[in-house]
C-alpha positions in Angstrom: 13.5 6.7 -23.1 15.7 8.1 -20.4 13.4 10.8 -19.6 11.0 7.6 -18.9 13.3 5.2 -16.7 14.3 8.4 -14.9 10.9 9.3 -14.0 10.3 4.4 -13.2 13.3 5.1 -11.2 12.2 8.4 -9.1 9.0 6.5 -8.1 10.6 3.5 -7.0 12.7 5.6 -4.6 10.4 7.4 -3.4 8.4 4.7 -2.2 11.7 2.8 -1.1 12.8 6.2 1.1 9.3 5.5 2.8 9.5 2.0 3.3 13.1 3.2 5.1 12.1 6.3 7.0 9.3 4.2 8.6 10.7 2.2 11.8 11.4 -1.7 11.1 8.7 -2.6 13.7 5.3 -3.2 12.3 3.1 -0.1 12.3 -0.3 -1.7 10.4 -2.2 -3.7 12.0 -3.0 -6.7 11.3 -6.5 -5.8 9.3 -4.5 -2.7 8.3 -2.5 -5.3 6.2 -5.6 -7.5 5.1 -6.9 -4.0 3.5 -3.6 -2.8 1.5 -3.0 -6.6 0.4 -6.5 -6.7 -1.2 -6.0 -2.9 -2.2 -2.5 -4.2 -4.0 -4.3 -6.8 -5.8 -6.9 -4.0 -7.1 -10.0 -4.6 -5.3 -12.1 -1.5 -5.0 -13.5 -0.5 -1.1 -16.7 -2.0 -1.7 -15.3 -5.4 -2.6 -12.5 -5.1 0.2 -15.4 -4.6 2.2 -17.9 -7.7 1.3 -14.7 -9.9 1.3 -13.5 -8.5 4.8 -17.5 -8.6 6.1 -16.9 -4.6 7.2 -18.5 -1.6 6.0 -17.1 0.1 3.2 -16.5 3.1 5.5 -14.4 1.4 8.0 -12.4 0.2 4.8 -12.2 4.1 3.4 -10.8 4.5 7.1 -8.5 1.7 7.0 -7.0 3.3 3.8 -6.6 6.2 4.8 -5.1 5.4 8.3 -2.7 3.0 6.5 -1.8 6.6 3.9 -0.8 8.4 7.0 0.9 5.5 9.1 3.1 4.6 6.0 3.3 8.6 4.3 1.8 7.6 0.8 0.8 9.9 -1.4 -1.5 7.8 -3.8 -2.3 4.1 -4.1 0.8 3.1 -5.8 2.8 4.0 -3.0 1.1 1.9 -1.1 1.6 -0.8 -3.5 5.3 -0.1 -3.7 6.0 0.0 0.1 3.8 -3.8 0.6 6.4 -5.2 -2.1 9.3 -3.3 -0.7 8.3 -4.6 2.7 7.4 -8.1 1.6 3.3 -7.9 2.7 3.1 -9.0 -0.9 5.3 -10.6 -3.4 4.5 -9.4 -7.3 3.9 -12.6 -8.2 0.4 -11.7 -6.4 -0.6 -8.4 -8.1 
């Protein structure tokens, strides 16, 4: 069990030492964070894409632009640094 909140605790901080190493001013853009709310709340890129009226490509490179503006590794780090930042509450997801 400790082996387990050790490894909860790692991922947390990894995303939170993102969230912090990235400068306090807004670095998405505004459809940037329409994307990663709807990617948060587990919406696949054809679905972001239909909802958004956009092609699915411009949503695969909206993801991956927000990936390398916010240095995620996977899709739960994207997740953590929107809650960590406040783009969405957990309530949401």
């Amino acid at each position: 069990v400790r082996d387990i909140m050790d490894l909860q605790h790692m991922g947390h901080d990894h995303a939170i030492n993102i969230a912090r190493q990235i400068e306090q001013k807004e670095i998405l853009s505004s459809r940037e964070v329409e994307v990663a709310i709807l990617l948060c709340k587990g919406y696949i890129n054809k679905e972001i894409a239909n909802q958004l009226s956009i092609a699915t490509t411009t949503v695969i490179s909206h993801r991956k632009n927000i990936m390398e503006k916010i240095h995620a590794r996977s899709l739960a780090d994207i997740i953590l640094y929107c809650v960590v930042k406040g783009i969405v509450n957990t309530d949401e997801l």
